[in-house]
C-alpha positions in Angstrom: -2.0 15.1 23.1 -2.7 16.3 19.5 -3.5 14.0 16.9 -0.1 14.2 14.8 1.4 14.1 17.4 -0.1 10.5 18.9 0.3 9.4 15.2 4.2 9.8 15.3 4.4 8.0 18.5 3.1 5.5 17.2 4.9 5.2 13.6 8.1 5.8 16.0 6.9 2.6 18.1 6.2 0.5 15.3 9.7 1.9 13.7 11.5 0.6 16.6 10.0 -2.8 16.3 10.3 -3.6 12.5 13.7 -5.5 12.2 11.4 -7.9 15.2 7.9 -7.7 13.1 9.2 -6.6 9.1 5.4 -6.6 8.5 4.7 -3.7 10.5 6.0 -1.5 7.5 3.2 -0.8 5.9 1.3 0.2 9.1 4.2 2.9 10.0 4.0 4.3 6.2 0.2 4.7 6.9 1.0 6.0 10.3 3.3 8.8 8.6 1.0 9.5 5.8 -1.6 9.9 8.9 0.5 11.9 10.7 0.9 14.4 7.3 -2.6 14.5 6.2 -3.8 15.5 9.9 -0.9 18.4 9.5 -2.6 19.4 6.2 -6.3 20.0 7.9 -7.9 16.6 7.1 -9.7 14.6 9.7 -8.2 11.1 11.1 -11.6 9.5 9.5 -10.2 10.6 6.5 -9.4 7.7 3.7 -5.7 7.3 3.1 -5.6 5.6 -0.1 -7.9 7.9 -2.4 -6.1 10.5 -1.7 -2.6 8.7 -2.4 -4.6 7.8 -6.1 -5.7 10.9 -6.6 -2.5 13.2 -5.8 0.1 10.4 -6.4 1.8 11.2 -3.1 0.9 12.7 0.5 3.5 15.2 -0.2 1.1 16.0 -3.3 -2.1 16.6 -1.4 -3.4 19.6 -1.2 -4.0 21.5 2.4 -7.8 20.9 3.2 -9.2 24.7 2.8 -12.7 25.6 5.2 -14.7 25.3 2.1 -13.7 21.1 1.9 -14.8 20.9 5.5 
């Protein structure tokens, strides 16, 4: 199973169980965000929040080119 694709499992999991656990929101926005960043090239060790700083959004981050690697 791919990456992204374990990390949307498991912000759909999460998802299902929020009206149950409200506090699990934050962990499927990371989840997402996760799921996005691994689409754009960057590895799943890869620090969420600087990037979110840096760029303002995911949507904002730039693909991860072979010369970042």
């Amino acid at each position: 199973m791919s990456l992204i694709h374990e990390a949307l499992q498991k912000a759909n999991y999460n998802l299902n169980n929020l009206a149950k656990m409200p506090m699990l929101l934050s962990l499927v926005k990371e989840q997402l965000n996760n799921a996005v960043l691994l689409d754009k090239g960057y590895d799943i060790s890869e620090e969420v929040e600087p990037l979110l700083e840096k760029y303002g959004s995911v949507e904002d981050v730039p693909e991860k080119s072979n010369e970042t690697l």
